[in-house]
DOTIFI-43165 format. One record per atom (N, C-alpha, C): x, y, z. Coordinates in steps of 0.2 Angstrom, whole numbers, padded with zeros to 4 digits, always signed. Example, Ala and Ser with C-alpha at 12.3 -4.5 7.8 and 13.67 -1.06 7.14 Angstrom:
<mivexs>
+0066-0028+0039+0062-0022+0039+0066-0016+0039+0064-0011+0035+0068-0005+0036+0064+0000+0039
</mivexs>
This chain:
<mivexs>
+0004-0006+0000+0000+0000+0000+0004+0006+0000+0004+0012-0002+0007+0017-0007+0005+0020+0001+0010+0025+0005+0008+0028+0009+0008+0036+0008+0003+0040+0012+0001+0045+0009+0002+0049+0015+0000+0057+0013+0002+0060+0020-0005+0067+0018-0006+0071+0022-0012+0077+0022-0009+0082+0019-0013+0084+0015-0012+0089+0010-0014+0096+0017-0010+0101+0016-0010+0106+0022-0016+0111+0021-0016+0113+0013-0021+0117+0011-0029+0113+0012-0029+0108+0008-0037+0102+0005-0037+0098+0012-0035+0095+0016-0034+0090+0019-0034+0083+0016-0033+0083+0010-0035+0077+0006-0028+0073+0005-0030+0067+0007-0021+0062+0007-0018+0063-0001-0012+0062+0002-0008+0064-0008-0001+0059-0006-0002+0056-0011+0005+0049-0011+0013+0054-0007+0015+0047-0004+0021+0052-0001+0027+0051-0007+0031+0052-0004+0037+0053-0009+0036+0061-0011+0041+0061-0017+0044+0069-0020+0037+0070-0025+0036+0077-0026+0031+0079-0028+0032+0081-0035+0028+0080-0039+0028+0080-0047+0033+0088-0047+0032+0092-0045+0035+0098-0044+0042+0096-0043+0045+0093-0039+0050+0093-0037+0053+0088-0041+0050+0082-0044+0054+0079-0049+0056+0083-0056+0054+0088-0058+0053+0094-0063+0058+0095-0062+0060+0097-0056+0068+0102-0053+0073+0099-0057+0079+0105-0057+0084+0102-0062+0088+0098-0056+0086+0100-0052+0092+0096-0044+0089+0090-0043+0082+0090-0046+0078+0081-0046+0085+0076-0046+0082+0072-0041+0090+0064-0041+0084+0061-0048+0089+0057-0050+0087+0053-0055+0092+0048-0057+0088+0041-0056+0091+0035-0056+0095+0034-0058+0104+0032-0057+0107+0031-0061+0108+0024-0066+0103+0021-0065+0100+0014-0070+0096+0019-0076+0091+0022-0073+0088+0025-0078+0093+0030-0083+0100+0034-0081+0104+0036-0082+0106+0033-0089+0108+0025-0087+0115+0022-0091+0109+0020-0096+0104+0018-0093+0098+0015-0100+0097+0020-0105+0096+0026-0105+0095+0031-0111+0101+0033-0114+0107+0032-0108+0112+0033-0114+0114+0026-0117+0114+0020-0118+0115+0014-0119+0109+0013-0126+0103+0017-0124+0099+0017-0130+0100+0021-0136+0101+0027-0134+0105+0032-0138+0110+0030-0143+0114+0026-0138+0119+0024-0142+0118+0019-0148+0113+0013-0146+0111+0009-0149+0107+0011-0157+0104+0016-0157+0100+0020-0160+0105+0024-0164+0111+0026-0163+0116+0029-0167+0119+0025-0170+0121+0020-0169+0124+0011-0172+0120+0010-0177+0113+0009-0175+0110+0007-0179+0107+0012-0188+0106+0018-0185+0106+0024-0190+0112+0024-0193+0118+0024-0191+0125+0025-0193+0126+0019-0200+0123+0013-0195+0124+0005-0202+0122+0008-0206+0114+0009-0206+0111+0010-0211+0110+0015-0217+0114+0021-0214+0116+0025-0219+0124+0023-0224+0128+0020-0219+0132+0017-0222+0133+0013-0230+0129+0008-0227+0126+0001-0232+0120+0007-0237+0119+0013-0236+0115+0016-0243+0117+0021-0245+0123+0024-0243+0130+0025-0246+0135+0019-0251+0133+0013-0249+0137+0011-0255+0133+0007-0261+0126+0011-0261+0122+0010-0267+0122+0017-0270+0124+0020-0269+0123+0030-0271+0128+0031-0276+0126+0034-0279+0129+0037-0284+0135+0041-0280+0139+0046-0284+0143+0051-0281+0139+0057-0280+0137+0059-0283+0132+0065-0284+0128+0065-0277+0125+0058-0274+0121+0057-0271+0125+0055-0264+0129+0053-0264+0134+0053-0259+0136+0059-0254+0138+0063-0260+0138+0072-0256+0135+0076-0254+0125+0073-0256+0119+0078-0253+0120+0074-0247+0120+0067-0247+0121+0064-0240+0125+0068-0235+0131+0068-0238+0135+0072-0234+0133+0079-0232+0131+0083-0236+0127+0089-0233+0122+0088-0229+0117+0083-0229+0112+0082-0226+0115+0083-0218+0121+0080-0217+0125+0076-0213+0128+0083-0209+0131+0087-0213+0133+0094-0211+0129+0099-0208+0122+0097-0212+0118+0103-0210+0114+0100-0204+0115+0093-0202+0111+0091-0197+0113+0093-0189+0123+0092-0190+0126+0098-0184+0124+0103-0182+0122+0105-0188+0121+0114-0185+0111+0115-0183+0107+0112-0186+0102+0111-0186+0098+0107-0178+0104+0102-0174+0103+0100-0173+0105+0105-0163+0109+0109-0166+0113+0113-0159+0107+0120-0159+0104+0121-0164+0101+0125-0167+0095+0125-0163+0092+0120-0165+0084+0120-0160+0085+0118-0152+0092+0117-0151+0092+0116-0143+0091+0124-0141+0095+0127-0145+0094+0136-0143+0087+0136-0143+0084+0136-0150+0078+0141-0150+0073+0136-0149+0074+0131-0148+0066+0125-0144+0066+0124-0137+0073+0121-0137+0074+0123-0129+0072+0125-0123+0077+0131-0128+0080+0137-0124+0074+0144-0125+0072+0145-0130+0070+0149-0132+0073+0154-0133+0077+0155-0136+0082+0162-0137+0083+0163-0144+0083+0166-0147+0081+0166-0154+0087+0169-0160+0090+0168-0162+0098+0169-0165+0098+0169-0173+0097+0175-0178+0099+0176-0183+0104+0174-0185+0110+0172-0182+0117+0171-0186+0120+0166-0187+0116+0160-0187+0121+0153-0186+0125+0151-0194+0121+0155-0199+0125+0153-0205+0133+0157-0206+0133+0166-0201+0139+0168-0198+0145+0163-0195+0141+0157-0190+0142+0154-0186+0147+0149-0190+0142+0145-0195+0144+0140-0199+0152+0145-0205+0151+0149-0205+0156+0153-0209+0163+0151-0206+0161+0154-0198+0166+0154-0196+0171+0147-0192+0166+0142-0193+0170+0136-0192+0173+0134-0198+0170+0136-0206+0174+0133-0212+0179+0136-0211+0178+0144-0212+0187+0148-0210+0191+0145-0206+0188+0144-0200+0194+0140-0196+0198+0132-0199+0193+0129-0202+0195+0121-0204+0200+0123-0211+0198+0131-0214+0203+0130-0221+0208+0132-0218+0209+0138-0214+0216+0139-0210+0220+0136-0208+0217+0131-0203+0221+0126-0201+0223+0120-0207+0221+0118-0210+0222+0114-0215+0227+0117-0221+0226+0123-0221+0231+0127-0227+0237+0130-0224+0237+0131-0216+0242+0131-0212+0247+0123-0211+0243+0119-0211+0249+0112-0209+0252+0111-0216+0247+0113-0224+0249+0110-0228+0258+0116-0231+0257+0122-0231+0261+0124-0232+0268+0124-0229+0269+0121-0223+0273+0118-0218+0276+0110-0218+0271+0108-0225+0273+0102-0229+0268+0096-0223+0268+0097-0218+0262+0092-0211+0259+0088-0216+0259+0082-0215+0253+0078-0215+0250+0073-0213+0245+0070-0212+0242+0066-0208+0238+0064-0208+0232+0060-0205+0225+0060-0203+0223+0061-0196+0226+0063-0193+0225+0068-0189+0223+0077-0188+0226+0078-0195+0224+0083-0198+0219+0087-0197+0213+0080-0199+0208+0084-0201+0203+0084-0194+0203+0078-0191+0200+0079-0184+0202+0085-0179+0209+0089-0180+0211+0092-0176+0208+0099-0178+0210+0100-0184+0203+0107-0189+0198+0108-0188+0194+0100-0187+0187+0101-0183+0186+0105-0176+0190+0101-0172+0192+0104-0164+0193+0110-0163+0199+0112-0169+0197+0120-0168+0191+0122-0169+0187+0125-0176+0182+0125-0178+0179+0126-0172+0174+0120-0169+0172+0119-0164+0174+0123-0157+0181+0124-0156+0182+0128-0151+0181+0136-0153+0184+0137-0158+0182+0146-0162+0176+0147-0161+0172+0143-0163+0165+0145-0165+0160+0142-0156+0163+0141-0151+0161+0141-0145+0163+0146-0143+0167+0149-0143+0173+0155-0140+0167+0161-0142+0165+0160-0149+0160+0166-0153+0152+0166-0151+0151+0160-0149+0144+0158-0143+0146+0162-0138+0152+0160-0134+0152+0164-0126+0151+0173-0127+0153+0174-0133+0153+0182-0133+0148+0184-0133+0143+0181-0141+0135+0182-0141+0132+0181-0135+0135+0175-0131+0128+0173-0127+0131+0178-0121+0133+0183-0118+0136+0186-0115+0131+0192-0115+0131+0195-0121+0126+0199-0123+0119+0199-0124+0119+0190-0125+0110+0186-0125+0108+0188-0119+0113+0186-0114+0109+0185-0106+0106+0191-0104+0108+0197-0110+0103+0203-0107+0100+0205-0112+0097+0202-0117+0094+0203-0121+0087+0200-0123+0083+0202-0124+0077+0198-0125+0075+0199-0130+0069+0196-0135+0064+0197-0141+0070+0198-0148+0067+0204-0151+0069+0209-0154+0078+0211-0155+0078+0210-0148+0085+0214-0148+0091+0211-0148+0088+0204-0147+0093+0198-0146+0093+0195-0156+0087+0195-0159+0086+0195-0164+0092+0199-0169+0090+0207-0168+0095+0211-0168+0102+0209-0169+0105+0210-0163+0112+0205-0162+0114+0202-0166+0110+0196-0166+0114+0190-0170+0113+0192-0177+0108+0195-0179+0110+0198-0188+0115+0201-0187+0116+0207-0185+0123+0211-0186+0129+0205-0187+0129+0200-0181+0134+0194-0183+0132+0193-0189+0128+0193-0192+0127+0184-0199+0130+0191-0204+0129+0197-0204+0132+0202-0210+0139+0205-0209+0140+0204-0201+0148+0205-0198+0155+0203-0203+0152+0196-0202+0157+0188-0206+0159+0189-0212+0154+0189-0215+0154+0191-0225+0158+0197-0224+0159+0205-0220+0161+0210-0222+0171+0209-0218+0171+0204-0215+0177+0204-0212+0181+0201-0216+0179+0196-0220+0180+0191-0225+0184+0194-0231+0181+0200-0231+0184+0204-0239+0187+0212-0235+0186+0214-0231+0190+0216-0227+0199+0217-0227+0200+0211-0224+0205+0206-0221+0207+0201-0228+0208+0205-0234+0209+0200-0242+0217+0194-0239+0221+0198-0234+0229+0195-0234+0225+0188-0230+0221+0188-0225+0221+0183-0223+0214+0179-0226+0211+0181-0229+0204+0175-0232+0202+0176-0238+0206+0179-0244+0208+0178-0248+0200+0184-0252+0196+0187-0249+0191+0190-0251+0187+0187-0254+0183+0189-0259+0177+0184-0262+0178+0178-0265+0185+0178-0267+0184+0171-0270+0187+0166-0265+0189+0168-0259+0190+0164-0252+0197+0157-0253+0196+0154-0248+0202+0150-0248+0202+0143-0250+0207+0139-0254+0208+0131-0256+0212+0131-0250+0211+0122-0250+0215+0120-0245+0215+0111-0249+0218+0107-0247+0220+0100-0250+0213+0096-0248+0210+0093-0253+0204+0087-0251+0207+0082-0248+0202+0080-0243+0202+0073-0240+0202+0068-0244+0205+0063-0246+0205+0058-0250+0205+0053-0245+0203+0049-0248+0201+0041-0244+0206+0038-0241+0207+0034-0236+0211+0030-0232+0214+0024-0239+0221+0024-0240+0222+0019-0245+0220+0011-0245+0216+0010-0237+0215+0003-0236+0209-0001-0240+0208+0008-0240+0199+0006-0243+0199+0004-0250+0205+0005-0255+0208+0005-0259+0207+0007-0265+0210+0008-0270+0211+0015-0274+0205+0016-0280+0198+0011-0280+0195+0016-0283+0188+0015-0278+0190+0017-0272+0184+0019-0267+0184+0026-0269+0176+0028-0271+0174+0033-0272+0175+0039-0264+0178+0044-0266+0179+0050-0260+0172+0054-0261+0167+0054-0265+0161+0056-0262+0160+0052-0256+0161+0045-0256+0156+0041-0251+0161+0041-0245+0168+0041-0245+0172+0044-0239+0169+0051-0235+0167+0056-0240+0168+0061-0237+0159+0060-0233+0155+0058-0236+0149+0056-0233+0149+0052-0227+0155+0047-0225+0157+0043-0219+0158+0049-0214+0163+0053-0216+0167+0058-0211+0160+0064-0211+0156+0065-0215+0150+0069-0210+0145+0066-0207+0144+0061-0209+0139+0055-0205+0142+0053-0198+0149+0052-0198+0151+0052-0189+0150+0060-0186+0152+0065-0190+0151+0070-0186+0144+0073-0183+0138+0071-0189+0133+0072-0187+0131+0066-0181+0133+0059-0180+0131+0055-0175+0131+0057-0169+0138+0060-0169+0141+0063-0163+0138+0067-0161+0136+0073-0164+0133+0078-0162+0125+0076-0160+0120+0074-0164+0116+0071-0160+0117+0067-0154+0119+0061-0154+0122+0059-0146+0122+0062-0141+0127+0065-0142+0129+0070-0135+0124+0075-0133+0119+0079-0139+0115+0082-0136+0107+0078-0135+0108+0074-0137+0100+0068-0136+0102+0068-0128+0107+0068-0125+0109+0065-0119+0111+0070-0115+0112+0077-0118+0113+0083-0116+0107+0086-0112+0100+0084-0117+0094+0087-0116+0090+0081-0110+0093+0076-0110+0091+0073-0104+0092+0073-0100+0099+0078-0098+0102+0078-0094+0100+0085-0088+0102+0088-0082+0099+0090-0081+0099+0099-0082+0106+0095-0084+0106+0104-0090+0101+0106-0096+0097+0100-0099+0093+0101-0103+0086+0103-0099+0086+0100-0092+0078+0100-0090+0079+0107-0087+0087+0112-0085+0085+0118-0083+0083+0125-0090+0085+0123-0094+0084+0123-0103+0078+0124-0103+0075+0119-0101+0068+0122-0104+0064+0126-0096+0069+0126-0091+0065+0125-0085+0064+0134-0088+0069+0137-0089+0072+0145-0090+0069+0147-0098+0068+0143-0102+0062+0144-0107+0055+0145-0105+0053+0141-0100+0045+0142-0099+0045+0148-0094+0049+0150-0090+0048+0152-0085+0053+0156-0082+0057+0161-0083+0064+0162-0078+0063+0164-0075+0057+0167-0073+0057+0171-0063+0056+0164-0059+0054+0158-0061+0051+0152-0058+0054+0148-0058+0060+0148-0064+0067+0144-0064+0072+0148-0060+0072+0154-0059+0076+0157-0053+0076+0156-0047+0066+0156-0047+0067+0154-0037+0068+0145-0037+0067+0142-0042+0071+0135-0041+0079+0134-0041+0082+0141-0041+0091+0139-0039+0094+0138-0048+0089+0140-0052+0093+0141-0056+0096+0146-0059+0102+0146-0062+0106+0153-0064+0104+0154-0071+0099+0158-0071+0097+0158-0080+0101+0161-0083+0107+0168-0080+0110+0171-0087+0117+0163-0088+0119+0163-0084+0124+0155-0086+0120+0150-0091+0114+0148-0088+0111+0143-0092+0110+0146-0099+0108+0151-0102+0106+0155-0107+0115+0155-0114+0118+0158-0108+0126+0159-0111+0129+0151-0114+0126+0145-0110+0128+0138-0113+0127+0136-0117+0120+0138-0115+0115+0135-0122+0118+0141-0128+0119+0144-0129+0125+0150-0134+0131+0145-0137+0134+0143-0131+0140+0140-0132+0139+0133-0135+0136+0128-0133+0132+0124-0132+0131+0122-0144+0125+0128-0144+0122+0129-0152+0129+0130-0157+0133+0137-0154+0137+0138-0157+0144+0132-0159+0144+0130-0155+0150+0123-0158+0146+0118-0161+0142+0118-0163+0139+0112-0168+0137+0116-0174+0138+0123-0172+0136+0126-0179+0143+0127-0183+0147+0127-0178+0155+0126-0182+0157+0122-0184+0154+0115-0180+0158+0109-0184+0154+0106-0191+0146+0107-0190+0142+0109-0197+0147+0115-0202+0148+0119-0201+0154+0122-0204+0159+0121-0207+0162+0117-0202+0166+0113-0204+0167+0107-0209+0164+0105-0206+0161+0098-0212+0159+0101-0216+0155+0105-0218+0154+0108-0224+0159+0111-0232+0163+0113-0227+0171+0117-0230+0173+0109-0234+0175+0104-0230+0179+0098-0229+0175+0096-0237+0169+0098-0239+0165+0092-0243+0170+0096-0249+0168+0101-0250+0171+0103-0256+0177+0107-0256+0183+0108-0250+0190+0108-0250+0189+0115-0252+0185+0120-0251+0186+0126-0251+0181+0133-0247+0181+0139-0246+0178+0142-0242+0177+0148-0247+0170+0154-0246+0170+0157-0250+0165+0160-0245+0164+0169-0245+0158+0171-0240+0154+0170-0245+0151+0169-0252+0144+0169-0255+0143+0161-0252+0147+0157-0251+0143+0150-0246+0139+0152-0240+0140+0155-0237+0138+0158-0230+0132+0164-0230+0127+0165-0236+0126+0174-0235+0119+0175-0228+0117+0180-0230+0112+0178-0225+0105+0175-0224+0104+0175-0231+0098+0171-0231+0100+0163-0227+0107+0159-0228+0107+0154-0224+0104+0156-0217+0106+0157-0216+0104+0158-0207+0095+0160-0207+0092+0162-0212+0085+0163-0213+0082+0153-0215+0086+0152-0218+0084+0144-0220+0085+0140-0215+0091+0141-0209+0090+0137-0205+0086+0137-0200+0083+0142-0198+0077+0146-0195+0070+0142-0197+0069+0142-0201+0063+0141-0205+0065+0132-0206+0071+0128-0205+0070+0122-0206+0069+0119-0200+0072+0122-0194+0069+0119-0185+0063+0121-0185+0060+0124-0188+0052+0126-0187+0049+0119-0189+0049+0120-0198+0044+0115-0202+0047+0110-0198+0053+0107-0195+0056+0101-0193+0051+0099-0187+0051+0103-0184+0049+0102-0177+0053+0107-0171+0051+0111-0167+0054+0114-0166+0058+0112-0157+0063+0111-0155+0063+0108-0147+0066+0101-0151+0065+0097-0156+0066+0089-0157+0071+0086-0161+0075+0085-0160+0082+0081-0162+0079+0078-0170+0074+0074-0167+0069+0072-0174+0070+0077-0180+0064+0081-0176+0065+0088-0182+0069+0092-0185+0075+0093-0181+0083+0092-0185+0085+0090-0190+0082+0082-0189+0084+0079-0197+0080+0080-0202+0074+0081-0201+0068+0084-0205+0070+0092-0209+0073+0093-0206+0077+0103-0206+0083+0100-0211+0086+0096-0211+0094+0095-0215+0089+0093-0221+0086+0088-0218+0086+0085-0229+0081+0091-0231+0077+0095-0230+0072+0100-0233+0079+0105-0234+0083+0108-0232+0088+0112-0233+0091+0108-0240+0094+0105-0238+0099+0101-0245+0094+0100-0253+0087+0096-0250+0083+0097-0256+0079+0103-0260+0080+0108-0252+0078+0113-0257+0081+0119-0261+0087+0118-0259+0094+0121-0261+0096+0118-0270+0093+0113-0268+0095+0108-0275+0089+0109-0278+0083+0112-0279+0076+0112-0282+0079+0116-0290+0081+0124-0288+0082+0127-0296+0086+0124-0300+0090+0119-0298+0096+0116-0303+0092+0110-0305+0089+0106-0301+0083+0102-0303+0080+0103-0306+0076+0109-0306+0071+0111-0313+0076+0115-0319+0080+0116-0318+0083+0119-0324+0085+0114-0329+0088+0107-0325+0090+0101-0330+0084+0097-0333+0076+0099-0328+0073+0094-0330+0070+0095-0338+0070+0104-0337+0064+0108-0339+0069+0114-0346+0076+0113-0345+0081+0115-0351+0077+0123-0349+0078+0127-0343+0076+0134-0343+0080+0138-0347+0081+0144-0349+0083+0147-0352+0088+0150-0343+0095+0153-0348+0100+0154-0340+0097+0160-0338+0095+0165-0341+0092+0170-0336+0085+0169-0330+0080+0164-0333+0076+0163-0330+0079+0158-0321+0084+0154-0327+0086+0151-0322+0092+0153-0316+0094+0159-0318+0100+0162-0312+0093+0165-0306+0086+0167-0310+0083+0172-0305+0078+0166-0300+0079+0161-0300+0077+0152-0298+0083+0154-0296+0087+0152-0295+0093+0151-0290+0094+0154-0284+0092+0161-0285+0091+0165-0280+0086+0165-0276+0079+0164-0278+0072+0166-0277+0069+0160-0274+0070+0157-0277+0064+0148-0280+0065+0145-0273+0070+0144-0270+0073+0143-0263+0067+0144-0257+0069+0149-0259+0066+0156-0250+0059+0155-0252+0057+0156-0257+0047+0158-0259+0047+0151-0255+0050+0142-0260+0046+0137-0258+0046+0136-0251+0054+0135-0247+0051+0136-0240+0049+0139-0234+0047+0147-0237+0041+0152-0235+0035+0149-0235+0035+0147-0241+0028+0143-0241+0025+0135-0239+0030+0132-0239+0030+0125-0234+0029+0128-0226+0034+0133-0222+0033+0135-0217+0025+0137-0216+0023+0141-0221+0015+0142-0219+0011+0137-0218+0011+0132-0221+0006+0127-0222+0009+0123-0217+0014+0120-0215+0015+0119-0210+0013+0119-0201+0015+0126-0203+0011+0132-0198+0004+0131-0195+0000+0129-0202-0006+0128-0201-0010+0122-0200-0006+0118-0203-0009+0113-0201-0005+0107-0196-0001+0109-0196+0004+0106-0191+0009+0109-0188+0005+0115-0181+0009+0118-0179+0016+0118-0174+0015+0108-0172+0022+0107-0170+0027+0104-0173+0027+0106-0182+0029+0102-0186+0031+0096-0189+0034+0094-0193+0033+0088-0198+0035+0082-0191+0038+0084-0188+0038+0076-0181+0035+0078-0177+0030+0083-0176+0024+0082-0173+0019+0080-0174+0018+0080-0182+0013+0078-0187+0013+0072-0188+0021+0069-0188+0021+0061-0188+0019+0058-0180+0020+0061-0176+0020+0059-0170+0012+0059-0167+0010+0064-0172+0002+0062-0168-0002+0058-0173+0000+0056-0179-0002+0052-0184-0001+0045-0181+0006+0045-0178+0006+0038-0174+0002+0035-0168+0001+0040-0166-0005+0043-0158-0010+0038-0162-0012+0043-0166-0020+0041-0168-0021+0034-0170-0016+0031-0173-0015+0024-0177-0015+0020-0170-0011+0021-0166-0011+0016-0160-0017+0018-0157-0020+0022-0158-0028+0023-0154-0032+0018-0157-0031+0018-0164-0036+0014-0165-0037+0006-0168-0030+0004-0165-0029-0004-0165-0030-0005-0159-0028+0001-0154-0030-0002-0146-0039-0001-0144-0042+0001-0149-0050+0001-0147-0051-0004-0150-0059-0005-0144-0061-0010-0145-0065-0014-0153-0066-0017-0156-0070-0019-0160-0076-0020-0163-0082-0015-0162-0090-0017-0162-0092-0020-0164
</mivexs>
């Protein structure tokens, strides 16, 4: 029998133990079985995502091999991206700035060892690492100034970043080479894999780990109890205060936190095509990624990857139609610019409308209903 104790206000018994309130807190204890089972499942769940992409990389064409890889790249940054604004709720204009500045860093580094003659495969994970660390260093700044900024202002901000980047870029011509931006040596394949292993499907392995990892660690990050004060300071910061939490810290991490995934999605991205330019980076990107944590789902790791492929696919639509449909090149240069932004303006609205927690909320309660009604009865 479940023991209970008097309610002080109703008088009405209420089970004893810790109160739904108190398991909520981010200081809640929580099992360390339940601990090791989410991260053991996590893992399990990344293994088995990882094979399976593996084994359908080696049925792809090359062409198709590299959108994977993008998919892969932009899942990084997509993925650091909604912990900010689902999460956390803090809203950030700049992550394609973001993205900029971890390819800068990985072609630097990599054009720095090669002209020193270095080489190695160590190389390129340590380019990441930078990458990664620059572009958390440029989190701690923004999120320094997020932690007193709110709406609007904070919005603000971070645009002035995403148009900062492109004008430093051409600025600074000695060191990033201006618009036409920086080569650096392509990753070629491990010679074990042997010599006519397609480097499309290599570079697709090395963004597919890097996106594994990235989700990993924050699938496990948000269940942690640094995720549960995330949302606690999302819903609520005068309420997440008197619960002992530090909102401008927690605010500044989660900065930190989005920002290094947006660098190594930057990174990886530089890595696919061995070169960096600021029209890679403009700032409709940072508009697109915005708009693809939405239609994804917003808050869900899920909807991240919903956010990558809708990104790479619709990036790839006016070249799609130009090849299917033999456009003339003027109609087709003003598609390449436009055709992008109108379609996922428009998928966002309908979206919006009809599946306001987006495309893995719309799956999600699809599923609901299906299991609803295998579990009703039969009349």
């Amino acid at each position: 029998m479940t023991a209970t104790r008097p309610s002080a206000r109703s008088g009405v018994d209420r089970p004893a133990g810790p109160s739904p309130l108190r398991r909520l807190l981010p200081g809640a204890p929580a099992a360390a079985g339940a601990r090791g089972s989410t991260l053991l499942r996590h893992l399990a769940v990344a293994v088995l995502a990882g094979t399976l992409v593996v084994l359908l990389t080696n049925q792809l064409a090359p062409y198709q091999n590299l959108q994977v890889a993008r998919v892969c790249a932009f899942l990084c940054v997509t993925a650091g991206y909604t912990v900010l604004v689902g999460l956390n709720g803090q809203l950030s204009l700049g992550h394609g700035a973001l993205m900029a500045t971890g390819a800068y860093t990985v072609a630097l580094v990599q054009r720095g060892f090669d002209e020193r003659g270095v080489q190695g495969r160590w190389i390129l994970p340590l380019s990441l690492l930078a990458a990664v660390a620059a572009t958390a260093l440029a989190g701690l700044v923004i999120g320094l100034a997020a932690a007193r900024l709110r709406g609007p202002y904070l919005a603000g901000v971070t645009l002035a970043v995403a148009t900062l980047v492109p004008a430093v870029s051409t600025i600074f011509t000695g060191v990033f080479n201006g618009e036409q931006g920086l080569r650096f040596p392509a990753e070629t394949p491990p010679a074990f894999l042997g010599a006519y292993f397609q480097p499309e499907r290599w570079l697709a392995w090395i963004a597919l780990l890097a996106a594994l990892l990235t989700v990993l660690l924050l699938a496990n990050l948000v269940r942690s109890r640094f995720g549960r004060s995330l949302r606690a300071v999302r819903d609520d910061e005068v309420a997440a205060r008197l619960a002992g939490i530090h909102v401008a810290r927690t605010q500044v991490l989660a900065f930190v936190v989005s920002a290094g995934c947006a660098g190594l999605g930057g990174g990886v991205y530089a890595v696919l095509t061995a070169t960096v330019a600021p029209g890679k980076f403009p700032l409709e990107l940072s508009l697109f990624l915005l708009m693809a944590i939405v239609i994804g789902g917003l808050g869900s790791l899920a909807g991240a990857v919903w956010g990558a492929v809708l990104l790479v696919a619709l990036q790839d639509l006016p070249s799609l139609l130009t090849e299917t449909f033999s456009l003339p090149s003027g109609l087709a240069q003003r598609l390449e610019g436009n055709l992008a932004l109108a379609v996922f303006g428009l998928i966002l609205i309908v979206v919006m409308l009809a599946a306001p927690g987006g495309l893995h909320g719309a799956f999600r309660t699809l599923a609901a209903r299906l299991r609803a009604r295998r579990r009703a009865p039969e009349h």
